[in-house]
mmCIF file as gemmi writes it, N, C-alpha and C atoms, coordinates in Angstrom:
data_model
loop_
_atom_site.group_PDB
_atom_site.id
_atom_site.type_symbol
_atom_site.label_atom_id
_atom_site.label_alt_id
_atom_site.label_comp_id
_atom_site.label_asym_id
_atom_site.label_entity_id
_atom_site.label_seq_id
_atom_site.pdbx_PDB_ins_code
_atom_site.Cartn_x
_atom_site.Cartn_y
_atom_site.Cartn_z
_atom_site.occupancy
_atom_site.B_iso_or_equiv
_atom_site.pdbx_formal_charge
_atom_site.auth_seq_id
_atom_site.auth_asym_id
_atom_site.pdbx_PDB_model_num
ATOM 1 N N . UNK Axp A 1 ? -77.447 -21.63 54.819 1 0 ? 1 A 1
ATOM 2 C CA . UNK Axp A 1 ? -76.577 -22.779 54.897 1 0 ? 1 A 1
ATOM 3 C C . UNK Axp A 1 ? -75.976 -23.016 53.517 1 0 ? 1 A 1
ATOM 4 N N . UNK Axp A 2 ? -75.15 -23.324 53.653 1 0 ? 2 A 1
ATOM 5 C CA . UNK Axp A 2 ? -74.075 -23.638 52.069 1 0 ? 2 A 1
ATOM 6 C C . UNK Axp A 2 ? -74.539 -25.238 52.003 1 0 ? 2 A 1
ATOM 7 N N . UNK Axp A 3 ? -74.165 -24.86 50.718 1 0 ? 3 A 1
ATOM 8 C CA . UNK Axp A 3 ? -74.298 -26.318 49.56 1 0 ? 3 A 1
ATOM 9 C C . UNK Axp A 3 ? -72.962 -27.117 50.686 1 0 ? 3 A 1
ATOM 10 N N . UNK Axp A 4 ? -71.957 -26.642 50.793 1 0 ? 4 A 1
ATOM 11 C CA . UNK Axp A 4 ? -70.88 -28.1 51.489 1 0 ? 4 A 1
ATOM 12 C C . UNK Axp A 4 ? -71.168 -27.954 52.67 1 0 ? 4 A 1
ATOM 13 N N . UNK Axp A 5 ? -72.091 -26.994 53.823 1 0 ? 5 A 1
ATOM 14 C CA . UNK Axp A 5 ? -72.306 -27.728 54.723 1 0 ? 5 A 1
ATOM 15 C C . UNK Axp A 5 ? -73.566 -28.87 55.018 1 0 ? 5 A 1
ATOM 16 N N . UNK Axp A 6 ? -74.383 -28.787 53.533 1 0 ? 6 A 1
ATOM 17 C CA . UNK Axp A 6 ? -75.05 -29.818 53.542 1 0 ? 6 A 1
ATOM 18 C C . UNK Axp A 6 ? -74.591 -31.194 53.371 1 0 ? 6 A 1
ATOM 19 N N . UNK Axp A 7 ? -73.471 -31.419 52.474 1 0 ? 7 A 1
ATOM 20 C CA . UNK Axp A 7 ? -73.346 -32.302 51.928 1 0 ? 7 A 1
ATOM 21 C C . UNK Axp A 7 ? -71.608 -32.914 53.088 1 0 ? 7 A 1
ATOM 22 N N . UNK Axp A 8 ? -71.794 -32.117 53.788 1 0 ? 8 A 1
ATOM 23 C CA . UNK Axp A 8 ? -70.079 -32.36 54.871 1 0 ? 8 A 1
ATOM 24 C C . UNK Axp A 8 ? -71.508 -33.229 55.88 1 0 ? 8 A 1
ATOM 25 N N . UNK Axp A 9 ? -73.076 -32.87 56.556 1 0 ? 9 A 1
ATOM 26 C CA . UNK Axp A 9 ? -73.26 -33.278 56.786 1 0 ? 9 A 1
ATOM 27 C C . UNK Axp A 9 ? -73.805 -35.011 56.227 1 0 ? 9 A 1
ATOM 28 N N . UNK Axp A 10 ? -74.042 -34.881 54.944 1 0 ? 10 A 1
ATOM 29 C CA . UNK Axp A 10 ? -74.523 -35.888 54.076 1 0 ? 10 A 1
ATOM 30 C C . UNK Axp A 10 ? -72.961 -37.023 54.452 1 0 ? 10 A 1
ATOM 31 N N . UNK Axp A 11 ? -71.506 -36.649 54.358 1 0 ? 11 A 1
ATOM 32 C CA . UNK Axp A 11 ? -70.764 -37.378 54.142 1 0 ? 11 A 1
ATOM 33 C C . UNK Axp A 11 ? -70.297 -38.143 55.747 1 0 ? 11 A 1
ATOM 34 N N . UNK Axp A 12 ? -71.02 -37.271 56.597 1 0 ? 12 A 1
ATOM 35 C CA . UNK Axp A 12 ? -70.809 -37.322 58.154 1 0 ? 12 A 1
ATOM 36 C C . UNK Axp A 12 ? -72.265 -38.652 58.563 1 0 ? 12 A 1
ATOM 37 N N . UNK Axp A 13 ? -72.907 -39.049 57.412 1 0 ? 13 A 1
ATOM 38 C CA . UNK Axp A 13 ? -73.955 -39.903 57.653 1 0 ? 13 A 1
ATOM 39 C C . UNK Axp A 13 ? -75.311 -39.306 58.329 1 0 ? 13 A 1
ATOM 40 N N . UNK Axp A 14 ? -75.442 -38.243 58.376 1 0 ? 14 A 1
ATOM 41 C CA . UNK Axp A 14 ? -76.613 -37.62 58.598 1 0 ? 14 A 1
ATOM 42 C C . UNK Axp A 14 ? -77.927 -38.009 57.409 1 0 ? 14 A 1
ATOM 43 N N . UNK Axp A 15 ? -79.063 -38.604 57.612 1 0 ? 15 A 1
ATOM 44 C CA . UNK Axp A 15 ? -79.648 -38.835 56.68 1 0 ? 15 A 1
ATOM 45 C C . UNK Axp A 15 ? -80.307 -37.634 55.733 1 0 ? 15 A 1
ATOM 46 N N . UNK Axp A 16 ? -81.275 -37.417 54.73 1 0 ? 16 A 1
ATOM 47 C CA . UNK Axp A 16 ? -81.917 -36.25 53.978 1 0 ? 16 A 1
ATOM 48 C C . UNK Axp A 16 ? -83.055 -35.644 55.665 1 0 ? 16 A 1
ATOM 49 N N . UNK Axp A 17 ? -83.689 -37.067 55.927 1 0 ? 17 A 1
ATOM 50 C CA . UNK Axp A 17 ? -84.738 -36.79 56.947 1 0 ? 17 A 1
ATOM 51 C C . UNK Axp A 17 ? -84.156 -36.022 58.559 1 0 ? 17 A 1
ATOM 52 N N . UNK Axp A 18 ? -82.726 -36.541 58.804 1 0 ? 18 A 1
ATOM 53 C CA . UNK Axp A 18 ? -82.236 -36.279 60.081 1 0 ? 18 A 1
ATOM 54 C C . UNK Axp A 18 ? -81.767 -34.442 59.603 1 0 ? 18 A 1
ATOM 55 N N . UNK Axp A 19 ? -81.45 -34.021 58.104 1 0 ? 19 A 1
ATOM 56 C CA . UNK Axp A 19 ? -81.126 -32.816 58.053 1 0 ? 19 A 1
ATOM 57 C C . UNK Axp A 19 ? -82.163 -31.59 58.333 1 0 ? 19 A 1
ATOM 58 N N . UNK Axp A 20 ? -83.263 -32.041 57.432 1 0 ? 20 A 1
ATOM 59 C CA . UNK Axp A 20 ? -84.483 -31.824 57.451 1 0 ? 20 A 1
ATOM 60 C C . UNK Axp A 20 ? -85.173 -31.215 58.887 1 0 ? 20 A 1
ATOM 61 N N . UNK Axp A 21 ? -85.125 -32.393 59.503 1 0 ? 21 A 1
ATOM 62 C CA . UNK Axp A 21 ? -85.872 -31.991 61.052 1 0 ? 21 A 1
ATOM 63 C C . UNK Axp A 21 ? -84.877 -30.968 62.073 1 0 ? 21 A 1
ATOM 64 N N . UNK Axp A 22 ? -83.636 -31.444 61.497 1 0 ? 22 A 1
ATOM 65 C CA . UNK Axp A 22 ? -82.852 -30.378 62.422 1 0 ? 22 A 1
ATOM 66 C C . UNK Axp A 22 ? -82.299 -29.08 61.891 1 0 ? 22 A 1
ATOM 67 N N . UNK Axp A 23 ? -82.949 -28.458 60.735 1 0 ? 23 A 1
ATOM 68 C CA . UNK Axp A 23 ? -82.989 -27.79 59.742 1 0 ? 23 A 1
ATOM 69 C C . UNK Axp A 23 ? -84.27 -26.864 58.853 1 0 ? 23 A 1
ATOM 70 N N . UNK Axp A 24 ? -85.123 -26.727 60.094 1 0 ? 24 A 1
ATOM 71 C CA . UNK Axp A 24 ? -86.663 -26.872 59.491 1 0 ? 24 A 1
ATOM 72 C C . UNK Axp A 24 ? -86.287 -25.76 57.838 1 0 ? 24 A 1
ATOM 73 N N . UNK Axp A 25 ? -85.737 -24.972 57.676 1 0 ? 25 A 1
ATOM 74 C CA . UNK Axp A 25 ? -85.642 -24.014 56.553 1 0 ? 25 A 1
ATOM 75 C C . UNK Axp A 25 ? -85.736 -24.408 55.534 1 0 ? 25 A 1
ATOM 76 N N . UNK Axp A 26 ? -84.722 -26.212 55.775 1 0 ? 26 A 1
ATOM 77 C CA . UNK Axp A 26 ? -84.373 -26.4 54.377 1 0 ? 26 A 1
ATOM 78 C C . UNK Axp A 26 ? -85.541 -27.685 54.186 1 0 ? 26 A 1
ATOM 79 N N . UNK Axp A 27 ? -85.712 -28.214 53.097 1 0 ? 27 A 1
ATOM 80 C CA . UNK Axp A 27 ? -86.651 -29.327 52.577 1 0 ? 27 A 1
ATOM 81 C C . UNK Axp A 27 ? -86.046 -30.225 52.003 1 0 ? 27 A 1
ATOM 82 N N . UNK Axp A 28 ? -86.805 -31.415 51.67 1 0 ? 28 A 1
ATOM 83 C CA . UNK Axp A 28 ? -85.827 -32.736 51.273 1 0 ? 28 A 1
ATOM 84 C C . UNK Axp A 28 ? -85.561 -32.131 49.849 1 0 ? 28 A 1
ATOM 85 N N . UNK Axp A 29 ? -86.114 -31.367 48.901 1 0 ? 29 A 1
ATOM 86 C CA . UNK Axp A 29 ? -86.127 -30.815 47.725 1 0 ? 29 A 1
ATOM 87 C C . UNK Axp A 29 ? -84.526 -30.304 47.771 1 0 ? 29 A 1
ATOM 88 N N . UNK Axp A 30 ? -84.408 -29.122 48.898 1 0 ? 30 A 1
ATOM 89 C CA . UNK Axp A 30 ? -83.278 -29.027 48.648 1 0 ? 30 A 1
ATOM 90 C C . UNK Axp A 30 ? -82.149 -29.554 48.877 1 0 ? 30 A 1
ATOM 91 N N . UNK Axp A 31 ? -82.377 -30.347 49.786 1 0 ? 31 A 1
ATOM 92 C CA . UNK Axp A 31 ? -81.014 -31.481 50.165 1 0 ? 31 A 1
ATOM 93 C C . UNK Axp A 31 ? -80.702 -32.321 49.26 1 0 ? 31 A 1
ATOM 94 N N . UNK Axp A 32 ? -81.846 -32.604 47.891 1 0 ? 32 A 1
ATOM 95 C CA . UNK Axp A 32 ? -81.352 -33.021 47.012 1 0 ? 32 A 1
ATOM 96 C C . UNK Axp A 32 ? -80.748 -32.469 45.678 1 0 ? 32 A 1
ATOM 97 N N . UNK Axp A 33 ? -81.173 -31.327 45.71 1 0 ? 33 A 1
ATOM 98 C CA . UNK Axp A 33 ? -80.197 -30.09 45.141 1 0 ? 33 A 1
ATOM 99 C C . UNK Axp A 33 ? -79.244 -29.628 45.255 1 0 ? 33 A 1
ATOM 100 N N . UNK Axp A 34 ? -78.234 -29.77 46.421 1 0 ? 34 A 1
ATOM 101 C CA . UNK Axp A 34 ? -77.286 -29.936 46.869 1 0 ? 34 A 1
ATOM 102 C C . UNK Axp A 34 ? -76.301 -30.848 46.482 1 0 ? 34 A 1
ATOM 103 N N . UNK Axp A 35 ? -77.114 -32.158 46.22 1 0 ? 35 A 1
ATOM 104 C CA . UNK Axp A 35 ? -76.229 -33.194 45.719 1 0 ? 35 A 1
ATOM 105 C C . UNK Axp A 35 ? -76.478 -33.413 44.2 1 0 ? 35 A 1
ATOM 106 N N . UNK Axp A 36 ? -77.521 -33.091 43.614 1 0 ? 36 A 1
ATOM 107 C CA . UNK Axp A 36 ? -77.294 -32.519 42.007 1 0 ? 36 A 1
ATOM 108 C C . UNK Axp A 36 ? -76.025 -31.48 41.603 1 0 ? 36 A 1
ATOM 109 N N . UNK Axp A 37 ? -75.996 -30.308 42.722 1 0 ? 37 A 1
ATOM 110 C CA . UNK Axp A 37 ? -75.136 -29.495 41.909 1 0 ? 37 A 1
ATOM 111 C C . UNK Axp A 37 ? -73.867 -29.912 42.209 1 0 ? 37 A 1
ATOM 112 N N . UNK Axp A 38 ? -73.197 -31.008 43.521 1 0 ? 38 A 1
ATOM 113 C CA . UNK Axp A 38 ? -71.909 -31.562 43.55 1 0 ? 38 A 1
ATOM 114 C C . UNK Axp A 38 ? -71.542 -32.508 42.968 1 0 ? 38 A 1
ATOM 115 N N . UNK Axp A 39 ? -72.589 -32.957 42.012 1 0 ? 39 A 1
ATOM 116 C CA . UNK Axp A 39 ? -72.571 -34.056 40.914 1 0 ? 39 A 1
ATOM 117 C C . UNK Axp A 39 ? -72.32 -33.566 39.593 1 0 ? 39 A 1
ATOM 118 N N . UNK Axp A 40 ? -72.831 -32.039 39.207 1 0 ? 40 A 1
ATOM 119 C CA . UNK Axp A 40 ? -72.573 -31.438 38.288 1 0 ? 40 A 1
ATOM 120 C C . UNK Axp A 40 ? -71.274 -30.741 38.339 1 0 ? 40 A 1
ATOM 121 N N . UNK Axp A 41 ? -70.722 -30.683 39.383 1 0 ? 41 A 1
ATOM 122 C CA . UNK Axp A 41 ? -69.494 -29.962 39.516 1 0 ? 41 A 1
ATOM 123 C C . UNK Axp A 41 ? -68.379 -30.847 39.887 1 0 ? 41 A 1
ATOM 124 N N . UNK Axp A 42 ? -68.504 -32.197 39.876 1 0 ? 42 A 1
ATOM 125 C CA . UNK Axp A 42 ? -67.884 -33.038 39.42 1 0 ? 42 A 1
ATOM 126 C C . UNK Axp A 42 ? -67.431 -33.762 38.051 1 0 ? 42 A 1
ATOM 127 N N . UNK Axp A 43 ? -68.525 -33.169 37.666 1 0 ? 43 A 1
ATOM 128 C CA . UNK Axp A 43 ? -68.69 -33.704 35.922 1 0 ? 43 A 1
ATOM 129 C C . UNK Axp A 43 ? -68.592 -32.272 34.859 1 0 ? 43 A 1
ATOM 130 N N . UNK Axp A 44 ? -66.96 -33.113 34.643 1 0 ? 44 A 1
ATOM 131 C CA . UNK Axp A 44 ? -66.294 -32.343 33.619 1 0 ? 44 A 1
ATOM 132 C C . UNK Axp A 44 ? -65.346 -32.67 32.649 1 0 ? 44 A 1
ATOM 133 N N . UNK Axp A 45 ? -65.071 -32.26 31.919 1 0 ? 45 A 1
ATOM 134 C CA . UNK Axp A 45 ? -64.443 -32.594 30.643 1 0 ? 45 A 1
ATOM 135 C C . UNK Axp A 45 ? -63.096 -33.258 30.84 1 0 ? 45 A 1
ATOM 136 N N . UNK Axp A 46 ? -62.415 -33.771 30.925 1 0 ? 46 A 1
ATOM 137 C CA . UNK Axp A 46 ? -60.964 -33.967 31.023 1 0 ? 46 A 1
ATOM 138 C C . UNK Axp A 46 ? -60.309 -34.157 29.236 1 0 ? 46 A 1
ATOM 139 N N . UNK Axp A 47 ? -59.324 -32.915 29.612 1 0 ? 47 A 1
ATOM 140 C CA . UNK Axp A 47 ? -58.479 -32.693 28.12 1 0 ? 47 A 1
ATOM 141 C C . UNK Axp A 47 ? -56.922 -33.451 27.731 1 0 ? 47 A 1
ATOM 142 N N . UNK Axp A 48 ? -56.464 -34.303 27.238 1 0 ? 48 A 1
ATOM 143 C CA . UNK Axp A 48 ? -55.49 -35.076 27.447 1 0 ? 48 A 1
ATOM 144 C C . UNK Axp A 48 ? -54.696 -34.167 26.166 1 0 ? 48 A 1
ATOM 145 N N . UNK Axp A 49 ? -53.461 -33.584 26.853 1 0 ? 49 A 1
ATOM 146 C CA . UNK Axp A 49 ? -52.011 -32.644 25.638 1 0 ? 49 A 1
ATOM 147 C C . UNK Axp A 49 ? -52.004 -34.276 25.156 1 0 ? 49 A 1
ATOM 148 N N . UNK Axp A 50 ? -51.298 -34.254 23.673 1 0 ? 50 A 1
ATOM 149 C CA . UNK Axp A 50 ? -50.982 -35.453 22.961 1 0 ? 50 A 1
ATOM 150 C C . UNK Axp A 50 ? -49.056 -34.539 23.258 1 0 ? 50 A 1
C-alpha cells in the first residue's frame, strides 16, 4: 500500500484504528509514518528572487 493511499484514506475520515483492522499488514506505527513523511514533504524551504 502507498504512503497516499493511506493518507487519501486518512483525508476520507477513516480513523488510524478503522485502517488498521481493515488492513491487518499495516500497524498504527505505520499509519503514523505515513503522516510524518507527508509532513516532511511539506516542509520546505521557500526562496524569495529579490
Amino acid at each position: 500500500m502507498r504512503v497516499s493511499d493511506v493518507l487519501s484514506l486518512l483525508a476520507a475520515g477513516a480513523s488510524e484504528q478503522e485502517i488498521v483492522e481493515d488492513y491487518p499488514y499495516l500497524t498504527s506505527e505505520d499509519v503514523r509514518a505515513c503522516l510524518h513523511y507527508a509532513a516532511a514533504q511539506a516542509d520546505h524551504t521557500i526562496v524569495r528572487a529579490s
